[in-house]
C-alpha positions as CSV (number, residue, x, y, z in Angstrom):
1,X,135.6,97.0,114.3
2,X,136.1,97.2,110.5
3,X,139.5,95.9,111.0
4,X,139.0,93.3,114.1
5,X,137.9,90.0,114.1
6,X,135.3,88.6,111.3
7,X,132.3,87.1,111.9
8,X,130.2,89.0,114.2
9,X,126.6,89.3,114.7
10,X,123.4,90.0,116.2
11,X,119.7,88.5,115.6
12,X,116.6,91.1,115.4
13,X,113.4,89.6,116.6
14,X,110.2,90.7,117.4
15,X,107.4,90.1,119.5
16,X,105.2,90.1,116.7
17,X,104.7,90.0,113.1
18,X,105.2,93.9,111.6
19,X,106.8,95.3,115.3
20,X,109.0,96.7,113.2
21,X,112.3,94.1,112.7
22,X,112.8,94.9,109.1
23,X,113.2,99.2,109.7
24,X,115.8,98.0,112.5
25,X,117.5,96.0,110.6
26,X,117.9,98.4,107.8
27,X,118.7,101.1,110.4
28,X,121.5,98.8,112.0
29,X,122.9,97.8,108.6
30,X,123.2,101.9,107.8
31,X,124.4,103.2,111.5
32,X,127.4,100.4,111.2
33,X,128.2,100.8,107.2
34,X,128.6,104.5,107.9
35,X,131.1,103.4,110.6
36,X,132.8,102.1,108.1
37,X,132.2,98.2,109.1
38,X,131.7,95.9,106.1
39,X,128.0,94.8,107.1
40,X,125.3,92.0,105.4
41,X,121.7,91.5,106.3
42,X,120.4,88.1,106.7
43,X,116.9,86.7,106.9
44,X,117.0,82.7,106.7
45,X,113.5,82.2,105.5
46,X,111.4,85.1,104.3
47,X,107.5,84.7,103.6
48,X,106.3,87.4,100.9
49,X,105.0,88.6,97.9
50,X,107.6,91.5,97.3
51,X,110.4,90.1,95.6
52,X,114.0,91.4,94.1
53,X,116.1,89.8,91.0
54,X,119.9,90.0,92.1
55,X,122.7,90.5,89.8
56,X,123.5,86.5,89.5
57,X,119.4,85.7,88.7
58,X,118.6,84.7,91.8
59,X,115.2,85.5,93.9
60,X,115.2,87.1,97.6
61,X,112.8,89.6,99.4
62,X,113.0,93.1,98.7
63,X,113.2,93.9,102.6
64,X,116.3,92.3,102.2
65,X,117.4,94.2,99.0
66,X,116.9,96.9,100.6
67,X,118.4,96.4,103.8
68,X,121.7,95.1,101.4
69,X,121.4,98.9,99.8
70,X,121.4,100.1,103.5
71,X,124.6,98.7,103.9
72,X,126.2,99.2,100.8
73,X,126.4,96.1,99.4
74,X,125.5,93.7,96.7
75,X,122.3,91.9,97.2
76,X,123.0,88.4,97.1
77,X,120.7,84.7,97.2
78,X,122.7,84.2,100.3
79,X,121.4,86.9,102.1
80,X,117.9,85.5,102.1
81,X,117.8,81.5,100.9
82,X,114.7,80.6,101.5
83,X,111.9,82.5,100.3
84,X,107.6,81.6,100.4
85,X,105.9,82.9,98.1
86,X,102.3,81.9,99.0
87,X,99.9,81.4,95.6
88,X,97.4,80.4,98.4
89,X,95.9,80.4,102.5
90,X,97.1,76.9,102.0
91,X,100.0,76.8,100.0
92,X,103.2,78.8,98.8
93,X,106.2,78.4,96.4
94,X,109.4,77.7,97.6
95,X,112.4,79.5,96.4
96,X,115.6,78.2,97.7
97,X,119.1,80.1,96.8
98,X,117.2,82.6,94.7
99,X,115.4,79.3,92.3
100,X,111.9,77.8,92.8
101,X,112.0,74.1,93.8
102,X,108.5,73.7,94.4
103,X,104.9,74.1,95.7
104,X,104.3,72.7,99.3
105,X,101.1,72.8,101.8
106,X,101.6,75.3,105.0
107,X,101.2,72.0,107.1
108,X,103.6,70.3,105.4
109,X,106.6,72.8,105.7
110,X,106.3,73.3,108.8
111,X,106.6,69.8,109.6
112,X,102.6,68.0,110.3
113,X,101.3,65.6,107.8
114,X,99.9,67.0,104.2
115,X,100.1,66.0,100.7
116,X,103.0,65.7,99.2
117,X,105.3,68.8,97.8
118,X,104.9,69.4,94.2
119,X,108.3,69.5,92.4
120,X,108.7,71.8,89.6
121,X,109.6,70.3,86.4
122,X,112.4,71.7,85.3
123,X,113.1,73.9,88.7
124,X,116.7,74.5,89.8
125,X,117.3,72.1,93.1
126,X,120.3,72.9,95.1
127,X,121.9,69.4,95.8
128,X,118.6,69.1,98.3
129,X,115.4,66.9,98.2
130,X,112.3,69.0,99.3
131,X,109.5,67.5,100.8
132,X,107.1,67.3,103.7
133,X,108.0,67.1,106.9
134,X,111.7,68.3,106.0
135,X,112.0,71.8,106.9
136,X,114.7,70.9,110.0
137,X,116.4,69.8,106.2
138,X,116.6,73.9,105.0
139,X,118.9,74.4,108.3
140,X,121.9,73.0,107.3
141,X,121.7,75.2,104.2
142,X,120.7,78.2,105.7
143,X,123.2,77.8,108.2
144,X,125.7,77.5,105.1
145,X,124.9,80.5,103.9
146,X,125.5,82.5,107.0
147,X,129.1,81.4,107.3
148,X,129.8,82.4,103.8
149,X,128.3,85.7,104.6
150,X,130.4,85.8,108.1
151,X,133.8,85.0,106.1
152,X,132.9,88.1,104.1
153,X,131.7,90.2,106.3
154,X,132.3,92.1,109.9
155,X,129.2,91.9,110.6
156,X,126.0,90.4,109.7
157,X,122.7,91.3,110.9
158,X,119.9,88.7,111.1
159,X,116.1,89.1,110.8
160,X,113.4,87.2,112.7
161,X,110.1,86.0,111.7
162,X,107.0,86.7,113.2
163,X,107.8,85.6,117.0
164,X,110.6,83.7,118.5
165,X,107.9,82.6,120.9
166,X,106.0,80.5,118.3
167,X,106.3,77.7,120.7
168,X,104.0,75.5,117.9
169,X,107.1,75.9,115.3
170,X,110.0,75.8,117.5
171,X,110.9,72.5,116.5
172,X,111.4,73.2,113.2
173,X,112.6,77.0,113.2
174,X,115.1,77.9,111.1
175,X,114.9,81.8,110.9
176,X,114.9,82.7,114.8
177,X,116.0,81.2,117.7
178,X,117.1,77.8,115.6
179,X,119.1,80.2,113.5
180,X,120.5,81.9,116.7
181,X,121.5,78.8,118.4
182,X,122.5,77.6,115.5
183,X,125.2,81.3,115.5
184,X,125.3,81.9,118.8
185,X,124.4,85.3,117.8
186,X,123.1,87.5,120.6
187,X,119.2,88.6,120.0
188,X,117.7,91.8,120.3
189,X,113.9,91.2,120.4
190,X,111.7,94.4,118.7
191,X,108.4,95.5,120.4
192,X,106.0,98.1,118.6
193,X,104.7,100.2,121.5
194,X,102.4,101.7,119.6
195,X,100.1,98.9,120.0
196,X,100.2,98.5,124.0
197,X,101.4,96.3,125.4
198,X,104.8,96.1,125.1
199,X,106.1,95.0,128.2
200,X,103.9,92.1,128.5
201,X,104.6,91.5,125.6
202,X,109.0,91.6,126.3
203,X,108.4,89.4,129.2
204,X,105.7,86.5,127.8
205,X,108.5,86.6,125.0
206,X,111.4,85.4,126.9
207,X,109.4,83.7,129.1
208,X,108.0,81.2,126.7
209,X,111.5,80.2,125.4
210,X,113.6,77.3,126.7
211,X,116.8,78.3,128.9
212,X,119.0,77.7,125.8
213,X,117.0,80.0,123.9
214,X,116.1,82.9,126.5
215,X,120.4,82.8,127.2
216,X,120.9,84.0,123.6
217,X,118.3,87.2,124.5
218,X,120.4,90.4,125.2
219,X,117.5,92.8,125.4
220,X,115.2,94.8,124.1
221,X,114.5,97.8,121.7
222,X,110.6,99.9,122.1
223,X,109.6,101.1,118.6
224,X,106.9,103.5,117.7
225,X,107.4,105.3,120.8
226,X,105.1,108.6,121.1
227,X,106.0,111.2,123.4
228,X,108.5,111.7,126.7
229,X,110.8,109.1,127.0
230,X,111.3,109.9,130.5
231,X,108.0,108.7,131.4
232,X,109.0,105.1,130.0
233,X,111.8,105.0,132.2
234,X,110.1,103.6,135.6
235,X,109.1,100.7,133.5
236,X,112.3,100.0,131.1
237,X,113.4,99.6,135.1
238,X,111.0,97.2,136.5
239,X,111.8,95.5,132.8
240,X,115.4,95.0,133.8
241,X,114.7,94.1,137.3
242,X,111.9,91.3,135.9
243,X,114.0,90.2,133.5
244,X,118.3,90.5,134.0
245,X,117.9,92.2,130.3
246,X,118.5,95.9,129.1
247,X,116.7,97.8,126.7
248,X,119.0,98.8,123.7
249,X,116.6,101.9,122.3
250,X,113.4,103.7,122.4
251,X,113.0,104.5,119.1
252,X,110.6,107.3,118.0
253,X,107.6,107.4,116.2
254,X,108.2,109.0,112.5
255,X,105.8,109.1,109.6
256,X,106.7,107.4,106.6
257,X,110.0,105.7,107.9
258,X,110.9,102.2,106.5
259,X,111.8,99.9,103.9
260,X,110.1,98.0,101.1
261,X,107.6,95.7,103.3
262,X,106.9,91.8,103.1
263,X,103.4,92.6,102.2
264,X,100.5,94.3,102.7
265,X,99.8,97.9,101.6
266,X,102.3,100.4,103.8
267,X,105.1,100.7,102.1
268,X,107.2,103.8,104.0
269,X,108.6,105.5,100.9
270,X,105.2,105.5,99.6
271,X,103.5,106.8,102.8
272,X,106.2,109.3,104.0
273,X,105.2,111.5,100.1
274,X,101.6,111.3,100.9
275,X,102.1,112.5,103.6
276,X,104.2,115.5,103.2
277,X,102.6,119.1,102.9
278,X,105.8,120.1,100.9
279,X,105.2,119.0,97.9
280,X,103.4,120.7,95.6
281,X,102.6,119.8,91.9
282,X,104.9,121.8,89.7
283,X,102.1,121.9,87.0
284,X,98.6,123.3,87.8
285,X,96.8,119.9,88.2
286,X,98.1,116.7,90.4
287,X,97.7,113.6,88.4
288,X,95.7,110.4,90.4
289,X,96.4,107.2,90.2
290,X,94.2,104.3,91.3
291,X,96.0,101.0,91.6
292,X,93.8,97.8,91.6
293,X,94.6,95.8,94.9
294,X,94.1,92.7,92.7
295,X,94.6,89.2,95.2
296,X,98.1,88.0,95.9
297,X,99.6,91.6,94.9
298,X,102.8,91.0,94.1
299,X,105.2,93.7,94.4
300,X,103.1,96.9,94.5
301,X,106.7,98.7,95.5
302,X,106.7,99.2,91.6
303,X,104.0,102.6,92.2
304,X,106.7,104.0,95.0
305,X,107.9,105.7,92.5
306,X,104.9,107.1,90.9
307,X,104.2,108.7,94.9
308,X,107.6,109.9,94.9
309,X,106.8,113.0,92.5
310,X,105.1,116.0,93.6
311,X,101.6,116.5,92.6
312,X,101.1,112.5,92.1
313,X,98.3,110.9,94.2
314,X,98.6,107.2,94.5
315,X,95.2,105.2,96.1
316,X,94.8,101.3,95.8
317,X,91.2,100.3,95.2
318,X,88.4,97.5,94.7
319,X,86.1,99.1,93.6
320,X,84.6,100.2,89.8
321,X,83.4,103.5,90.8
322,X,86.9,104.0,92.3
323,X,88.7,104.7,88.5
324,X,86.0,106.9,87.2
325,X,88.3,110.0,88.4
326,X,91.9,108.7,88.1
327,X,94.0,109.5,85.5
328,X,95.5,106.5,85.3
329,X,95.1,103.3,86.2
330,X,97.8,100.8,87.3
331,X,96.8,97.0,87.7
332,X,100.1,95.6,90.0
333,X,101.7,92.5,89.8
334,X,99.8,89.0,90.9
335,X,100.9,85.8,92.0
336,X,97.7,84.5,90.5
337,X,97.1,86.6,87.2
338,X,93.8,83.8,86.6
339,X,92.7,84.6,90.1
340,X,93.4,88.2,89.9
341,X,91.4,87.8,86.1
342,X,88.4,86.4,87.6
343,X,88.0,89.1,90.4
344,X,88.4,92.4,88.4
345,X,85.0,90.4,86.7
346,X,83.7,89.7,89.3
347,X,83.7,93.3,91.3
348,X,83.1,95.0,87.5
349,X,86.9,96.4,87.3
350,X,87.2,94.5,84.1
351,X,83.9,96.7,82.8
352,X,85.8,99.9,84.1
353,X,89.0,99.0,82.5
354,X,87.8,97.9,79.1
355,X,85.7,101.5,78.8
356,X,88.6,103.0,79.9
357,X,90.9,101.8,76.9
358,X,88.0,102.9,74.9
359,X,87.8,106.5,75.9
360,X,91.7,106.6,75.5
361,X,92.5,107.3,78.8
362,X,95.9,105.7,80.4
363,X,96.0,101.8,81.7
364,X,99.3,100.5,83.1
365,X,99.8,96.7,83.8
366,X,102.5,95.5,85.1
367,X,103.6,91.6,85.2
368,X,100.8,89.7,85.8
369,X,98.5,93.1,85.4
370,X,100.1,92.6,81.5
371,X,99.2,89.3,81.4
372,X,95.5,90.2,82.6
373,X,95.2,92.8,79.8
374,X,96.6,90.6,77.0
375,X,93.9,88.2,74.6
376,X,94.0,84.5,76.1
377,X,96.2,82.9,78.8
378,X,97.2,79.3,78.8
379,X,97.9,78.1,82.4
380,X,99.1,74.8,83.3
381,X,101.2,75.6,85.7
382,X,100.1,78.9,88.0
383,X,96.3,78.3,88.7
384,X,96.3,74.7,86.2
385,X,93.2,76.9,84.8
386,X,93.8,75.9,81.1
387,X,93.0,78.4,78.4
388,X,91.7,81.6,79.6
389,X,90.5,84.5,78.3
390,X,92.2,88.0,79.1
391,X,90.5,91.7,78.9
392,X,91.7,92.0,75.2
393,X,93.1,95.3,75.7
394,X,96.4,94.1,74.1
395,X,97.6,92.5,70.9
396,X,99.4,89.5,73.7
397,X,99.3,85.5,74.3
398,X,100.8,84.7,77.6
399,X,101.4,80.6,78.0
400,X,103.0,79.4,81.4
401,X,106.2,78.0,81.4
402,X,107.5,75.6,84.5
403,X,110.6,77.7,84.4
404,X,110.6,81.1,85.9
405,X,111.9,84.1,84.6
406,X,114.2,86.0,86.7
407,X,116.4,88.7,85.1
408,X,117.6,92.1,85.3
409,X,117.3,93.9,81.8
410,X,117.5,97.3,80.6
411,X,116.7,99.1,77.3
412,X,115.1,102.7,76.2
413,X,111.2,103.7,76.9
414,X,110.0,106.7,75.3
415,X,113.3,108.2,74.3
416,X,114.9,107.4,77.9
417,X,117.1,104.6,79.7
418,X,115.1,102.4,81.3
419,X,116.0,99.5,83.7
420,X,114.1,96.6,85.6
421,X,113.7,93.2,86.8
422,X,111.9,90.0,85.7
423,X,109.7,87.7,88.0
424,X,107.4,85.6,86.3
425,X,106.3,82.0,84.7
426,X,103.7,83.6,82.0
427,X,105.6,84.0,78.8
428,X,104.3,86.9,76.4
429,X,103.9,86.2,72.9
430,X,103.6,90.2,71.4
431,X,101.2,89.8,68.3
432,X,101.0,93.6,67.6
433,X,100.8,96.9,69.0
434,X,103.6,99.8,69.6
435,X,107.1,99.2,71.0
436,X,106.9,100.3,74.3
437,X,110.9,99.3,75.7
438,X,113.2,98.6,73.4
439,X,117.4,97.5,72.7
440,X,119.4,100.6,71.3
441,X,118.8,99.9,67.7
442,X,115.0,100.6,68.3
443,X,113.7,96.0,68.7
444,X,111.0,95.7,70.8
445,X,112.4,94.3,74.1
446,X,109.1,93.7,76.0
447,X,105.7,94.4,76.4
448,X,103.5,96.6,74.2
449,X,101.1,99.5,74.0
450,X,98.1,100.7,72.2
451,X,96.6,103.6,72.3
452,X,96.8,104.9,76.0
453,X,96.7,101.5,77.1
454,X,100.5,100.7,78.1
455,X,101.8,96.7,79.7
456,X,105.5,95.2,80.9
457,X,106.6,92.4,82.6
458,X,109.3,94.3,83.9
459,X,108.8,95.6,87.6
460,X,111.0,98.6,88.6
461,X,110.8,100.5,85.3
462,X,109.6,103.5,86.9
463,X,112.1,103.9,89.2
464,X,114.2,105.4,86.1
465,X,113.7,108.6,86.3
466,X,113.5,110.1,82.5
467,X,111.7,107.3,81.6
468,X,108.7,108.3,84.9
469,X,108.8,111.8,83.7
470,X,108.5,110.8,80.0
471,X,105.4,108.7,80.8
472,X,103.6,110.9,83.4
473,X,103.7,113.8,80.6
474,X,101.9,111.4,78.5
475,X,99.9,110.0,81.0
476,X,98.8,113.8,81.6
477,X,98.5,114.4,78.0
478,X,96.1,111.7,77.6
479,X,94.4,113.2,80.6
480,X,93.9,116.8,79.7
481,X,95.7,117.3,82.9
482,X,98.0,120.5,83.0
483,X,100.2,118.5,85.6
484,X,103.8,119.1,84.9
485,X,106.9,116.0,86.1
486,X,109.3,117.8,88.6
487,X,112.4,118.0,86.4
488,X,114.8,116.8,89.7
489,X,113.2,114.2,91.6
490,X,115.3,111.5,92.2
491,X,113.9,108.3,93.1
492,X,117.3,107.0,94.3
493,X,118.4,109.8,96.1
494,X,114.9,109.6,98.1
495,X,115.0,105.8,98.9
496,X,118.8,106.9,100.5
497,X,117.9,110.0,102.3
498,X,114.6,107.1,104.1
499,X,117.7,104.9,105.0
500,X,119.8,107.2,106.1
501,X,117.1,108.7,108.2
502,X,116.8,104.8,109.6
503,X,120.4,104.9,110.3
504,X,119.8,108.2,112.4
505,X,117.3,106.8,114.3
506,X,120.0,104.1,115.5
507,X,122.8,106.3,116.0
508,X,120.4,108.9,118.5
509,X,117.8,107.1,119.7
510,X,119.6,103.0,120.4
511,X,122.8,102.9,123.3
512,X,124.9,101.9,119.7
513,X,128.5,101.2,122.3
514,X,126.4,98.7,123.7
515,X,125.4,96.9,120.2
516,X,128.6,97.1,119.2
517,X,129.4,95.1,122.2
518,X,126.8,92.2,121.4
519,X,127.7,92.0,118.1
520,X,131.6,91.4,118.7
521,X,131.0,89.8,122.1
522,X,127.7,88.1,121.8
523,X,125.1,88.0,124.8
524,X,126.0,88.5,128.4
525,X,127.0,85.8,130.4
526,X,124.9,84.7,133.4
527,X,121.2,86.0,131.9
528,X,118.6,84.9,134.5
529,X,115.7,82.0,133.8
530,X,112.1,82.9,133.5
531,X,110.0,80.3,134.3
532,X,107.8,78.5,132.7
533,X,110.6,77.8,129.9
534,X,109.2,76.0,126.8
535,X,106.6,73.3,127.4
């Protein structure tokens, strides 16, 4: 296929939020990139908190930077163009092509009456007026940017949001079966048996979808599957016979397995460390590390790494008495740093934290946790809060700019390359303090430390290797903990080894001749009806 006919493709669905459409994905873009077929993801509208910088500046989900690293390619804006970012239940930020255009109500992007959008001063806007009611609008460009990637590439796999059967949003779906119309890309929809169900759940799918729609759905694929597969025969069976559709794979149940998430807290690389028996510290102690789950987390991927060594014991918590015993203490990324501010006061973090920094023993904040930890905010633009005060832990004045930062820098950290990535409208006036990242001729770069009290805006740093060894050993110094780096772990070589295990599960557990077919082909011709059809 690598050297036949561009353009190909397939859509992963699901039959609900978290069945699982990101790992297959990722494990489709892997299986096919080791056949040697030139491979993009594509997601046409993302909703999430965990975000990537590309090279070129631009914004997308990490899901979708990590399913490009599954198929061994650049990340790029087109590869995910329109991004939510919610600051709110009610409201989210809308990045389109990598660059935030606005805020906008939930009601009015998708399409009922609200208040009107608020533009971004200053905000990049791609050729496009955004407003409410309009998000039919975002088809045309995320339709552009799929035939850009299908020039490129072989092949490019798509992924779903939520349900194709959200029969409420159909009119104005761009990112599942308006996307697959739009293609005429083949769909796979993803159940997660592990919750029950999944049958019911296959057939009120398809059923619920109008004949255009159900004509595009090839099949299915079980995830989570515990046990003999033998015994989920019979019904795969009655399935086809229900249906006219086969089931592409019954993929396994495996601790740990996955990608960087959309949001909430289980994050695979994370997960499949803690879990593992075979890890040992290499020193005599294991080092513990409480992260505060602050509101609107942003990008807690940033303590994967941190999990990833032997002996390090990672635990988000809410709660004061929940730092007494860690050794250090990491507070994340927010999408509300005045919000996130007001609740470490509220629930008496803030108390723990500042007696913390006075017994010398390790704080870490990272984006908006560095902006929590610095003297006085000035927010016109995130939370419209006005001047705030911070903890006072660091020497640091953030003011919010309209204009986001979003870059990919490097320097040196405690003797040791160092590189990350920039997300963030708080801009940090350093008043004081140590250097804490610097350029090669030793000028501070960004953020700050004092004492054992450490804060960046950059998220990513500690997937560099030296410079996670070099601060564990002074986290553990600071500590009194004999705990001891393991002088070889790799974060890198980890995060491959999950997505080639993804790409195993493809290649052994999915009929791989027949997704080859949908993807060069599209669906089969002739698929049966299911009544009732779309109302």
């Amino acid at each position: 296929m690598s050297g036949g006919k561009l353009g190909g493709g397939l859509l992963v669905a699901g039959t609900t939020s978290d069945a699982g459409k990101s790992v297959v994905t990722a494990g489709i873009c892997r299986w096919l990139a080791r056949q040697g077929v030139k491979v993009a993801p594509f997601k046409a509208q993302n909703m999430s908190l965990n975000s990537f910088v590309t090279r070129e500046g631009a914004e997308i989900g990490r899901a979708q930077a990590m399913q490009a690293q599954a198929a061994r390619v650049e990340p790029t804006a087109l590869m995910n163009p329109v991004l939510l970012k919610p600051g709110s239940d009610q409201s989210s930020q809308v990045v389109l092509l990598g660059k935030p255009v606005g805020e906008m109500s939930a009601r009015g992007f998708f399409g009922s009456v609200g208040p009107a959008a608020q533009p971004q001063p200053g905000a990049v806007s791609p050729g496009m007026a955004l407003h409410e009611g309009r998000r039919e609008q975002l088809l045309g460009v995320v339709t552009d940017c799929l035939e850009q990637l299908r020039g490129t590439y072989d092949a490019v796999i798509c992924e779903g949001a939520g349900s194709p059967a959200e029969i409420n949003l159909r009119r104005t779906d761009i990112v599942n079966m308006g996307i697959a119309r739009a293609a005429r890309f083949p769909v796979v929809v993803v159940g997660d048996i592990d919750r029950g169900g999944v049958f019911a759940s296959f057939f009120g799918t398809t059923a619920l979808l109008s004949p255009q729609d159900q004509s595009l759905i090839a099949g299915y694929m079980v995830n989570k599957f515990r046990g003999d597969v033998s015994l989920l025969e019979p019904g795969m069976e009655m399935l086809r016979n229900l249906t006219g559709r086969a089931t592409y794979g019954v993929l396994p149940f495996r601790h740990g397995l996955g990608i960087d998430e959309e949001d909430g807290l289980r994050v695979s690389l994370r997960g499949a460390v803690r879990e593992s028996a075979v890890a040992p510290p290499v020193g005599e102690d294991v080092l513990r590390v409480a992260v505060c789950a602050v509101p609107l987390m942003s990008n807690f991927t940033d303590v994967d790494a941190l999990a990833a060594e032997p002996g390090v014991v990672v635990r988000f918590v809410d709660r004061a008495e929940e730092l007494v015993d860690a050794d250090l203490v990491v507070v994340p990324g927010t999408r509300g740093t005045v919000k996130a501010l007001e609740w470490l006061r509220e629930r008496g973090l803030a108390d723990a934290l500042l007696r913390r920094a006075a017994e010398g023993r390790p704080v870490l904040g990272i984006c908006g946790g560095f902006q929590v930890l610095g003297e006085h905010i000035e927010d016109e633009v995130e939370s419209r809060a006005g001047s705030v005060a911070g903890l006072g832990l660091l020497p640091v004045r953030i003011r919010f700019e309209r204009e986001k930062t979003l870059e990919r820098p490097s320097g040196t950290a405690l003797g040791e390359p160092v590189e990350g990535y920039e997300i963030h409208h708080g801009v940090a006036e350093v008043l004081g303090g140590e250097t804490f990242i610097s350029d090669e001729q030793g000028r501070r770069l960004e953020g700050c430390r004092v004492g054992s009290v450490w804060g960046t805006h950059w998220h990513g740093s500690l997937e560099s290797d030296g410079f996670r060894r070099a601060f564990l050993r002074e986290v553990a110094l600071a500590s009194g903990r004999r705990f001891v780096p393991a002088p070889d772990t790799s974060f890198g070589a980890l995060r491959e080894e999950q997505l080639d295990l993804l790409g195993d599960l493809i290649a052994e557990h999915a009929d791989t001749d027949a997704l080859l077919r949908l993807i060069e082909t599209g669906a089969p011709a002739g698929l049966p009806f299911l009544p009732p059809g779309a109302p």
